[in-house]
C-alpha positions, 0 to 999 in steps of 0.5 A, a space after each residue: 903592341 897596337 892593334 894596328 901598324 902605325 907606320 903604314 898608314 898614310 899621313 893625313 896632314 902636317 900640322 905645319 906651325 913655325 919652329 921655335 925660336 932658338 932663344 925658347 929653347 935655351 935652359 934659362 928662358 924654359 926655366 921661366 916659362 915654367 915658372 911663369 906660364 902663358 895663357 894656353 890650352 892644351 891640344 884635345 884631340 876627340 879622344 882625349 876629350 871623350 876619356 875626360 869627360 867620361 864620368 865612368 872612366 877610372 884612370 890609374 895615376 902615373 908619371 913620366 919626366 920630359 928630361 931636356 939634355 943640355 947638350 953643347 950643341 943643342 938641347 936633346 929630349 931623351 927618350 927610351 924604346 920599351 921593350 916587345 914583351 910589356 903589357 901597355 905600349 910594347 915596343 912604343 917610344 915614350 919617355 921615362 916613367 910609370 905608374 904611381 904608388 902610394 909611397 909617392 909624395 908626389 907626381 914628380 916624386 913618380 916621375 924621378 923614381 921611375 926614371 931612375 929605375 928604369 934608365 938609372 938616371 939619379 935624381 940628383 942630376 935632374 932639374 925639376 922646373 914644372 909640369 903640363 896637364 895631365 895625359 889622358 891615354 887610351 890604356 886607361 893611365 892619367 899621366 903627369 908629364 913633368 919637365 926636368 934640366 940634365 946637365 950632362 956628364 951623366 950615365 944611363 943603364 936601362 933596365 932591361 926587362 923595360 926598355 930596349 934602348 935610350 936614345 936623343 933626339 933634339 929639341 929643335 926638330 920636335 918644337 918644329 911644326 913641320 914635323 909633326 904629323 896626323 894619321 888615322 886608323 879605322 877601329 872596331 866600334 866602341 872605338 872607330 876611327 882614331 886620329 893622332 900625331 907621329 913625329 917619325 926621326 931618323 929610324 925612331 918612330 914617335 907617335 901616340 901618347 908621347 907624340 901628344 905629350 910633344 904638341 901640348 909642350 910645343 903649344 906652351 912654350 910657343 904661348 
């Protein structure tokens, strides 16, 4: 767990960019995107700047898959909530994914077998069509967060030493500045003061790695 309540603090700003036109969350115009992506920049906050400029740091390689359901009335990003018992994020929301071993071909070879292994979600359901740069997390992880196409029907079973439940959230309200918020928390030095984005819906609360994650894929497909 943190060290710190995240939702009791006070939010220091609301980032407050326009939402996405609908038509950039349409699964042919995001496949494009992917395929042919615009000048941009990721979002580095002083955090992730400091980790990857740090010469000394090591960071364990890991993966995890942005799955973009395809829901009639909208697309969704699922997501899950990790169990209170793990030793990095417990209890956080995060998207499916983990650590790389070295019988991975690939980063998103990572990403879609820990998906399957932890919410029992088969590659073959799954549309790859990219990948945004690397995350650098506090835990000491460089995660690759890749992004696939679900089309539903499909069936989830969360591995329950890992996750505590799978849920949705849509696409819209996350690619919509307005919802995206900045908090910050004074640390014990090395550390000091910590800023990052919540994006709290409904009883869920998205913050941290994951919320970071959401900004730089709201900055590319707004590019």
């Amino acid at each position: 767990m943190a060290s710190f309540d995240p939702v009791s603090l006070p939010i220091d700003a609301v980032a407050g960019e326009d939402a996405l036109v609908s038509e950039r969350l349409a699964a042919d115009w995001l496949r494009h995107r992917f395929a042919n992506p615009p000048r941009w920049e990721p979002e580095n906050s002083g955090d992730q700047a400091a980790r990857m400029a740090d010469p000394k740091a090591r960071f364990r390689a890991a993966s995890v898959l942005m799955p973009i359901v395809l829901r009639p009335e909208g697309p969704t990003l699922l997501f899950t909530q990790r169990t209170a018992d793990l030793k990095d994020h417990a209890g956080q929301i995060s998207f499916p994914g983990g650590r790389r071993e070295d019988y991975d071909a690939s980063a998103i070879d990572t990403a879609l077998r820990e998906t399957e292994e932890e919410i029992g979600l088969a590659r073959s359901h799954i549309e790859v069509i990219g990948t945004l740069p690397d995350y650098f997390t506090g835990t000491g992880y460089r995660v690759t967060p890749v992004a696939g196409l679900i089309m539903p029907p499909f069936e989830t079973v969360a591995e329950t030493r890992e996750v505590a439940e799978i849920f949705e959230v849509p696409l819209a309200f996350l690619m919509d500045g307005v919802n995206h918020q900045r908090r910050s928390v004074d640390l014990p030095e090395p550390v000091g003061r910590r800023s990052f984005y919540t994006m709290p819906y409904q009883r869920y609360f998205i913050w941290g790695a994951t919320a970071g994650m959401l900004r730089n894929l709201f900055h590319f497909l707004r590019g």
